[in-house]
N, C-alpha and C positions, 0 to 999 in steps of 0.2 A: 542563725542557721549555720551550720559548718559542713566541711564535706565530712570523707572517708580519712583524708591526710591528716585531718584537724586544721585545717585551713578555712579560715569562712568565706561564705558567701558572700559576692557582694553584687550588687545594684550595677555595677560597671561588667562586671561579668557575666551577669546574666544580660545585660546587655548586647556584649561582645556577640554569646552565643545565640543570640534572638538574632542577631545582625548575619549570623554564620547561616543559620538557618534559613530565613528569608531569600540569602543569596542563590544556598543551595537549590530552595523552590522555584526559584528564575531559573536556572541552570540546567534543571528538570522537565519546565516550561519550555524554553527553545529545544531541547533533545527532542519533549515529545513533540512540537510543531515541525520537527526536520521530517521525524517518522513514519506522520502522520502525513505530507504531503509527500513521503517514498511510498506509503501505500495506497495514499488517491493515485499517486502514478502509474501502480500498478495494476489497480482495479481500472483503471480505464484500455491500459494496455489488455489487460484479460479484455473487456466488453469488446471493445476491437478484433479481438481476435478472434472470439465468439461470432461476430459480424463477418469476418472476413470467410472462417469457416462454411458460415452457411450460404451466403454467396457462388464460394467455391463449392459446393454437394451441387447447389441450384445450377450450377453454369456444365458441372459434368453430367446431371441427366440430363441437358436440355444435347449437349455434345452427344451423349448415347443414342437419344432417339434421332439427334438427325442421321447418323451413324447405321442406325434401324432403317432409316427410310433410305437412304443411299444403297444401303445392301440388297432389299427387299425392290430399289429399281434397279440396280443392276445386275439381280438373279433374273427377271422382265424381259430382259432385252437379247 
């Protein structure tokens, strides 16, 4: 088998480049496992903030209505 140079193929080079490869594949592997727990990071930060969110809606009408009843005894009196 030969390349394009005229140079042939050999067994040790195709080696090399199976070896080149493989490495690349690991190197691919930790990037995505960096990325991939930057985005569990983030999806958890979103759920939290989602959570904190509706908390805080719940804690400001709970704050209105007492607001309501404070007003409504102190127009009473």
């Amino acid at each position: 088998m030969s390349g394009q140079s005229g140079r042939s193929t050999t067994l040790e080079f195709l080696a090399q480049q199976q070896a080149k490869i493989i490495n690349e594949l690991a190197d691919q592997r930790a990037d995505m496992a960096v990325l991939l727990a930057i985005v569990q990071r983030l999806d958890g930060s979103t759920q939290g903030l989602v959570g904190e969110d509706r908390a805080l809606h719940g804690q400001i009408g709970r704050f209105g209505h007492r607001l309501r009843r404070l007003e409504t005894a102190a127009g009473e009196t």
